[in-house]
Every structure is written in structure tokens, then in C-alpha cells.
C-alpha positions as CSV (number, residue, x, y, z in Angstrom):
1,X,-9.5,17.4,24.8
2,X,-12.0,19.5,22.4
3,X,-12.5,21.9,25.4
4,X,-9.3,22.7,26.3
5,X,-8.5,23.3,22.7
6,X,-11.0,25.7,23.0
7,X,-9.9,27.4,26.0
8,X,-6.2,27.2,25.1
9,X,-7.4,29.3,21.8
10,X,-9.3,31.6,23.3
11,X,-6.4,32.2,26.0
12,X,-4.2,32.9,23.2
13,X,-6.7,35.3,21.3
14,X,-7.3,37.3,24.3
15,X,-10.9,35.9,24.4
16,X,-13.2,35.4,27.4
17,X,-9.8,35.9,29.7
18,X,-12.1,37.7,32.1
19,X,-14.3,34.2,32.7
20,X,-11.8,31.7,32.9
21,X,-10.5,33.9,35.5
22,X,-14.1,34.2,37.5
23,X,-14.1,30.3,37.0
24,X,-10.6,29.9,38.0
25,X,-11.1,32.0,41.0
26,X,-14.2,30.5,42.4
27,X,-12.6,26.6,41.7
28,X,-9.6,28.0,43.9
29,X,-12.1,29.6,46.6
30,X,-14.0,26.2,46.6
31,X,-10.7,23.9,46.7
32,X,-9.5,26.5,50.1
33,X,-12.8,26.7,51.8
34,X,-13.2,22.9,51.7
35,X,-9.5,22.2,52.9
36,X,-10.7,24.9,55.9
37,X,-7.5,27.1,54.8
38,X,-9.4,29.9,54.3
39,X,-9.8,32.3,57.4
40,X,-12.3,34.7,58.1
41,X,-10.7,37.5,57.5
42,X,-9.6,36.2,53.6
43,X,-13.2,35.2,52.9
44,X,-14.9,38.2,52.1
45,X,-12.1,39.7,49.9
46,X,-12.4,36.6,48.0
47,X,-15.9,36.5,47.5
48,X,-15.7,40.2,46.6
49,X,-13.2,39.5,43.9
50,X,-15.3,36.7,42.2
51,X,-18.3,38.9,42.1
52,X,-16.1,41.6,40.3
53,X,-15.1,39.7,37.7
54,X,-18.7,38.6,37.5
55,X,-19.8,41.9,37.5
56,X,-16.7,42.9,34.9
57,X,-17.7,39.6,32.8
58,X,-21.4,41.2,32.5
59,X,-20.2,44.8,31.0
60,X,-18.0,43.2,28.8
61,X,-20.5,40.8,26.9
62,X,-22.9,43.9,27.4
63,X,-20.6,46.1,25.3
64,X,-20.3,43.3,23.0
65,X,-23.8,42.7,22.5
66,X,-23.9,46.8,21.6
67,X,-21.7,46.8,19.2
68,X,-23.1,43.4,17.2
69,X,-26.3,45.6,17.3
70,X,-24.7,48.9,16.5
71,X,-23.5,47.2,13.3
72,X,-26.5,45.5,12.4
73,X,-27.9,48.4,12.4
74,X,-25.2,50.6,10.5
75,X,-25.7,47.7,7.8
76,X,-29.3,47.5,7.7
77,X,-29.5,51.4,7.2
78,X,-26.7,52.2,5.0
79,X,-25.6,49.3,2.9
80,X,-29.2,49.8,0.7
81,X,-29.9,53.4,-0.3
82,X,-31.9,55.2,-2.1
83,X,-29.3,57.3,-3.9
84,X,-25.4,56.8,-4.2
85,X,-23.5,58.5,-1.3
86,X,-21.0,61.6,-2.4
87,X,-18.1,59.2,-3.2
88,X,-19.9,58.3,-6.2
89,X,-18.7,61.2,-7.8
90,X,-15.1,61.3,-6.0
91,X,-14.2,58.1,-6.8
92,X,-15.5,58.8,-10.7
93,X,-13.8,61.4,-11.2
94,X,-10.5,60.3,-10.0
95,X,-10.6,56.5,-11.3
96,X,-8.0,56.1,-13.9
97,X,-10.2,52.8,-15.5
98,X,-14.1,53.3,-15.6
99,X,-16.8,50.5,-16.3
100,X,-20.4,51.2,-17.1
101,X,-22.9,48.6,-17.4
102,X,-26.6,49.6,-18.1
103,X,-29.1,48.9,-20.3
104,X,-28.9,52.4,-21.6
105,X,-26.9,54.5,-19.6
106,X,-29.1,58.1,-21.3
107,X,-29.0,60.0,-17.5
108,X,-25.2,59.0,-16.9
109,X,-23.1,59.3,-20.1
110,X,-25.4,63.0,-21.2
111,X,-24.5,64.4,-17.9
112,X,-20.9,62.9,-18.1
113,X,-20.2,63.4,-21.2
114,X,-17.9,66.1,-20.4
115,X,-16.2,64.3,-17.6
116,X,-15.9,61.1,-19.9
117,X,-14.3,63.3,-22.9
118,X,-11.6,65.0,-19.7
119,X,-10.9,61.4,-19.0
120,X,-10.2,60.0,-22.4
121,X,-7.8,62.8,-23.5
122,X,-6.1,62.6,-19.7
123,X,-5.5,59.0,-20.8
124,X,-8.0,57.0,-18.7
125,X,-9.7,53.9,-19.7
126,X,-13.4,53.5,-20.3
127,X,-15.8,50.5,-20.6
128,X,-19.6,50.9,-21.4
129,X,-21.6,47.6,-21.5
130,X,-25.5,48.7,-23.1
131,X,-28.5,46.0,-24.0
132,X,-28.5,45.5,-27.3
133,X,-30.8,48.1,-28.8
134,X,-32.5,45.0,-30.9
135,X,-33.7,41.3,-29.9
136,X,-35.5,40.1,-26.8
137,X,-32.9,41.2,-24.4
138,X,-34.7,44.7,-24.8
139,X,-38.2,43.5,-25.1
140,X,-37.2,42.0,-21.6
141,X,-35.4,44.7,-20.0
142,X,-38.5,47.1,-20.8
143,X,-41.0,44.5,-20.2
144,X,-40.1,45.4,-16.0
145,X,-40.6,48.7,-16.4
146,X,-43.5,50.5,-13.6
147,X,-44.6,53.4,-16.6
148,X,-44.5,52.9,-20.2
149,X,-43.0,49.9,-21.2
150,X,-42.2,51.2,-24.8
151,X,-39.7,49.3,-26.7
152,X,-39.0,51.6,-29.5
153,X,-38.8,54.1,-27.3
154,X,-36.0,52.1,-25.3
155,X,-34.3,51.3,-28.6
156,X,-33.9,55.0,-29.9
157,X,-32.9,56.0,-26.2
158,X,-29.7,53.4,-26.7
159,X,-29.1,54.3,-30.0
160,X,-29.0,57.7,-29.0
161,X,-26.6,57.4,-26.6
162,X,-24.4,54.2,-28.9
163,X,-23.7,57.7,-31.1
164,X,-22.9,59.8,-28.2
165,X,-19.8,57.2,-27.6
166,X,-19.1,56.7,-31.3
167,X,-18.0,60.8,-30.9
168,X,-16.4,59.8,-27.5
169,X,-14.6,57.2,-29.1
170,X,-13.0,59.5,-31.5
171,X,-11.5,61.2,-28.8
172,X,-9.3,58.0,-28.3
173,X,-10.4,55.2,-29.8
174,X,-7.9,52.9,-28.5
175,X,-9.3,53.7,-24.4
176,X,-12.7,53.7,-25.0
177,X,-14.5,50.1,-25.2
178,X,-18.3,49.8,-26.6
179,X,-20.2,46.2,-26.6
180,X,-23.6,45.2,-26.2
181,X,-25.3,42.2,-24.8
182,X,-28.1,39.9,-25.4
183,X,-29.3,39.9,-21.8
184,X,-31.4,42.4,-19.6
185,X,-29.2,43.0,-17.0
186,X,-30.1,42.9,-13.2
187,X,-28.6,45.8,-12.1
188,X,-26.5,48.6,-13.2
189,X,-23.2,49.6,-12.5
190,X,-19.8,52.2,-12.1
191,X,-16.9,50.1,-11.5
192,X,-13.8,52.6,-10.6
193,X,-10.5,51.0,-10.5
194,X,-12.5,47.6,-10.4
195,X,-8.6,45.6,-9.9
196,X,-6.8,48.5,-7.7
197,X,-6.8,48.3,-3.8
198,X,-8.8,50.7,-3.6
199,X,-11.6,49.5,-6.1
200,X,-15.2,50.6,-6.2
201,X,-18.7,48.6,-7.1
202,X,-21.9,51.2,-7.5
203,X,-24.4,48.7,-7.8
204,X,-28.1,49.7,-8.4
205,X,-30.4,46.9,-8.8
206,X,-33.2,47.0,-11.8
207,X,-37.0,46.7,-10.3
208,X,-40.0,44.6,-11.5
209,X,-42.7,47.3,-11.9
210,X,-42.5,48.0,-8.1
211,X,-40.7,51.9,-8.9
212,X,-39.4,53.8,-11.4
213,X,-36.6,53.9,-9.6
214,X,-33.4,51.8,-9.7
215,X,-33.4,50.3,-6.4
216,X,-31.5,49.7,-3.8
217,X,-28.6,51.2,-4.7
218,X,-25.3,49.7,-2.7
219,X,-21.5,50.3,-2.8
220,X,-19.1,47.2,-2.6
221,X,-15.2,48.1,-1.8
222,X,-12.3,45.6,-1.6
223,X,-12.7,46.0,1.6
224,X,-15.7,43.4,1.2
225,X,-13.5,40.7,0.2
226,X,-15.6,37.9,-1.4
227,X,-18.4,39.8,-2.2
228,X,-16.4,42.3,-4.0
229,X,-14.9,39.7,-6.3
230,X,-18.3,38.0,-6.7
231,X,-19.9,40.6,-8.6
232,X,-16.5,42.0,-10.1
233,X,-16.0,38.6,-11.8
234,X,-19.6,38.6,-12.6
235,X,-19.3,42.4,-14.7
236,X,-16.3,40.9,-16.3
237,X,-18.2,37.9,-17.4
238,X,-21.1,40.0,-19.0
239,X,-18.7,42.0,-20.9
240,X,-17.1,39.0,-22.3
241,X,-20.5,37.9,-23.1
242,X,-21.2,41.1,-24.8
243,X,-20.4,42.1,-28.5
244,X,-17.9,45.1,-29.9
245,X,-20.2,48.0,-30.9
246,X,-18.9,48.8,-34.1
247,X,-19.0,52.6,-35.0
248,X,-21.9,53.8,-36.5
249,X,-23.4,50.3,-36.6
């Protein structure tokens, strides 16, 4: 009963139609030649006709087969990069709500300042999540570095950029969220539209001493489905987690 099931599904999917018809053609071929209601003449046509769909059976699972390969290999080559692709900077620029989560965000908000300021006064919404710049979340967080592991160094580098947002945050106060957490962080992050259907994850995980790199960087869409709201809900956790960054602290 399981079986038919089966079949009946797959009939109904459009699945394997080309095999139940190679198996329904040979049980008919058998059933004939066995009654002896098959001439001569009807034999070979027949016989020809099973082996097509054979033969048509074969190319399909073949193409099949190609394409499972083709996109293990599209997802094996391009999911994990090195550096984010161009719509990194498409999709931040035209996101009307931005999150960024790093432990100190100094290469991203000093060469987007600029953009971040356009934003604020266009009436966009911002997020930055930072490490706190004191505690053992830092200590951590520098502890995997591969050069230098330098806390104070670490700690001015936030503070630096805390006072960059401080300014920003003067643009309009109300649209630009600071906080900082007691936790190191795994990976960074540039969330645009995070809740629209056409949300955006640039993830780049944070090495142990292996690079000084932060790597592999990845891009998760709504597209993804549950992946997608894994590590949205996960951002949004860590920001409740973290602590308003008052000004000038």
C-alpha cells in the first residue's frame, strides 16, 4: 500500500513518469508474448520502444545527477568567500534600516562615515552593536587575534570609533542606536533590511590565530529560509543582550 503511495505521488509530481512507463511497457510486452498475441512483425517495435525509454530513463537521471553536482559545486565555491561580492555595497547603500555588529567596526564606520551621515539625514535607521571597550569580553575577543594581541590597543580603537557615532548620533539621535556587549562575538555583520523580503546577512566569521583576516565571509538572503532567520534572531538576541552606549560615556 506504501508503494503505491509512492508511485501515486510521484505520478502526480511528474516524477520518474519516464520509468513507470519502461516498467509498464515491458509488464505489457511480457503479459502479450506469454498469451502468444504478439506477432512477429509487433515484436521488434516493441522491444525498440522499451529500450527508448530505457535509453530516455538514463539521460534523464544523467542530467539530474549534473545538476546535483553543478550545485554542489556552485555552493562549495561561492557560499564562503574571501571578500564580500559587489552587492555588499548595493544593498548598503540602498537599505533603509542598517545593523552593524563587530567588535570594533574601525575599517567600516571610518570609510562609511560619509555614507552613514547621508543615511541618517535621508531618514534611515542605523544599529551598531561594538564589544565593550572594557571587561573580559575584549580580553577575549583580542586574545584570537594571529598579530598583536594588544588590549589597549583594541580598547582605544573602540573608543575611537564609540566617539565617531556619538557625532553621528547628533545627526539624528532618534535613528541612530549604539550598545555594547559583554561577549566576543563570533562573527561580524551588515544586516540590510534584516525584516524586508528582500533582506540581507553579510556574515564574516572571526578566526582563532589562523589569519588576520575575517574569514569566510558569506551572504544569507530570505531566500535561505531557516537559515536566514537562524542567525537574524541570533543578531537580534545579541543586541538585546547588549547595553545603550551613552554619549560620551
Amino acid at each position: 500500500m506504501k508503494s503505491l503511495r509512492q508511485i501515486w505521488d510521484d505520478i502526480r509530481q511528474g516524477e520518474n513518469i519516464d520509468l513507470y512507463l519502461t516498467i509498464l511497457a515491458a509488464f505489457v510486452f511480457v503479459i502479450l508474448n506469454l498469451a502468444g498475441l504478439t506477432p512477429d512483425t509487433v515484436l521488434a517495435p516493441l522491444t525498440l520502444s522499451v529500450l527508448a525509454l530505457l535509453a530516455v530513463t538514463n539521460l534523464v537521471n544523467r542530467h539530474r545527477m549534473e545538476g546535483w553536482m553543478a550545485q554542489k559545486d556552485h555552493t562549495l565555491d561561492d557560499f564562503f568567500r574571501e571578500e564580500f561580492p559587489a552587492s555588499y555595497k548595493t544593498d548598503f547603500e540602498n537599505a533603509t534600516e542598517v545593523w552593524l555588529v563587530g567588535v570594533s567596526l574601525n575599517r567600516t564606520v571610518k570609510s562609511q562615515y560619509l555614507k552613514l551621515e547621508q543615511k541618517l539625514k535621508q531618514g534611515h535607521r542605523v544599529r551598531v552593536l561594538l564589544v565593550h571597550p572594557q571587561g573580559p569580553a575584549l580580553e577575549m575577543a583580542v586574545e584570537r587575534g594571529y598579530t598583536r594581541r594588544d588590549v589597549e590597543m583594541k580598547r582605544q580603537e573602540i573608543i575611537s570609533v564609540l566617539n565617531l557615532l556619538d557625532d553621528l548620533r547628533a545627526v539624528a539621535p532618534d535613528r541612530l542606536e549604539v550598545r555594547t556587549i559583554q561577549h566576543p562575538l563570533n562573527y561580524g555583520a551588515m544586516t540590510a533590511n534584516p525584516d524586508a523580503t528582500n533582506g540581507a546577512l553579510y556574515l564574516e566569521h572571526y578566526c582563532f590565530r589562523v589569519t588576520t583576516e575575517s574569514i569566510p565571509r558569506y551572504v544569507l538572503r530570505t531566500t535561505d529560509g531557516r537559515w536566514y532567520d537562524f542567525f537574524k534572531t541570533e543578531l537580534r538576541t545579541l543586541w538585546e543582550a547588549g547595553d545603550v552606549w551613552g554619549e560620551r560615556e
